[in-house]
C-alpha positions as CSV (number, residue, x, y, z in Angstrom):
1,X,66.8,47.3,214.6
2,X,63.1,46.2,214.2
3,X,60.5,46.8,216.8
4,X,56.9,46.4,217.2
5,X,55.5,50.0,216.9
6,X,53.1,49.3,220.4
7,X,56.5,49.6,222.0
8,X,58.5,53.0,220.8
9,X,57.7,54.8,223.8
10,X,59.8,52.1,225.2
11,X,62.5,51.8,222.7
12,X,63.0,55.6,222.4
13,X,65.6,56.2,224.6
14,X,67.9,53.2,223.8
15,X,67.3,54.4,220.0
16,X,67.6,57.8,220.5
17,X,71.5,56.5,222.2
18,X,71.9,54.4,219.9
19,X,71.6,57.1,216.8
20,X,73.5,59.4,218.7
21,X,77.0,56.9,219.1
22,X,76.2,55.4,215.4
23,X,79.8,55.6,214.0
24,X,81.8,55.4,217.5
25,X,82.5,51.9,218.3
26,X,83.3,53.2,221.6
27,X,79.9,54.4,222.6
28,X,78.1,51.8,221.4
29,X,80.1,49.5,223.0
30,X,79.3,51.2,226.0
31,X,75.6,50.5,225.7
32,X,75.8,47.4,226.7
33,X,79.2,47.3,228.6
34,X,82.6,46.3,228.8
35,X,82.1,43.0,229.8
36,X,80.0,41.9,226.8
37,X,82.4,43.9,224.3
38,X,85.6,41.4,225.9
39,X,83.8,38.4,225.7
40,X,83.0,39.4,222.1
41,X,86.3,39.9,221.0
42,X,87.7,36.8,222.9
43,X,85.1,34.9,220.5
44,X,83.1,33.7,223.9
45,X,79.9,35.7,223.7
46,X,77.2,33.4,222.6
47,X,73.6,34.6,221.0
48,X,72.1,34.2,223.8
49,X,73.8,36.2,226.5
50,X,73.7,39.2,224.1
51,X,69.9,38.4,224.1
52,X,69.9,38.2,227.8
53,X,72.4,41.7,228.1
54,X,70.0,43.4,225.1
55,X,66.9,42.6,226.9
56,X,68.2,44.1,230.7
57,X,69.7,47.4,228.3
58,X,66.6,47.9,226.1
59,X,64.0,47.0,228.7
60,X,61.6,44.7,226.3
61,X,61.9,41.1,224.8
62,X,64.3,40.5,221.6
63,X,65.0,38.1,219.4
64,X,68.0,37.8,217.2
65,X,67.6,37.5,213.1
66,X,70.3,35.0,212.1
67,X,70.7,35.4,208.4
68,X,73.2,34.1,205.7
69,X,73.6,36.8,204.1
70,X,74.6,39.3,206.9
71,X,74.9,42.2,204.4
72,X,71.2,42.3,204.2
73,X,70.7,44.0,207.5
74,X,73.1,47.1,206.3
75,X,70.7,48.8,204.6
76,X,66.8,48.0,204.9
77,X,64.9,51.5,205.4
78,X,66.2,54.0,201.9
79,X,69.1,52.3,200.1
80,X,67.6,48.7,199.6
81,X,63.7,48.1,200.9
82,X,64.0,45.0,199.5
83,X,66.5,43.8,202.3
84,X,63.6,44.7,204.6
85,X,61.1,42.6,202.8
86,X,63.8,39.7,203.4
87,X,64.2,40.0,206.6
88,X,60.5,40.2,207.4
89,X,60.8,37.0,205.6
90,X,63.5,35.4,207.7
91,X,61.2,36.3,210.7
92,X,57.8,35.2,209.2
93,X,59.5,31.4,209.1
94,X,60.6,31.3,212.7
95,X,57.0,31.8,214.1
């Protein structure tokens, strides 16, 4: 996740969940509910309802980073800054 600093008092909370279910599919999945997990596994959630169901969870607008190279979003804050300066890339062209 990336997020405009001006809106962590926001963010916290779904973070702060998000951290805490990191490595239980379950949990996480439970973030956003059941619903969008079975439409994702049947292949029928588009990009835009999980923007729609990631903007009623987190409370604030999102946008999606498509990339083609989706390894780059694995690691972008200790192992490998420079996927980070990628990424800010990525978004930098879609303004």
């Amino acid at each position: 996740m990336l997020f405009n600093p001006a809106v962590i008092d926001q963010v916290q909370p779904f973070v702060e969940r998000v951290i805490a279910a990191r490595k239980k599919p379950w949990l996480l999945a439970q973030l956003f509910g059941w619903a969008i997990v079975l439409r994702f596994a049947s292949g029928r959630l588009s990009i835009a309802e999980m923007v729609a169901r990631a903007r009623e969870v987190v409370g604030i607008d999102v946008m999606p980073v498509v990339l083609p190279r989706p390894e780059l979003a694995l690691d972008v804050d200790v192992g490998k800054p420079e996927n980070l300066a990628l990424i800010r890339a990525a978004l930098e062209r879609r303004k």
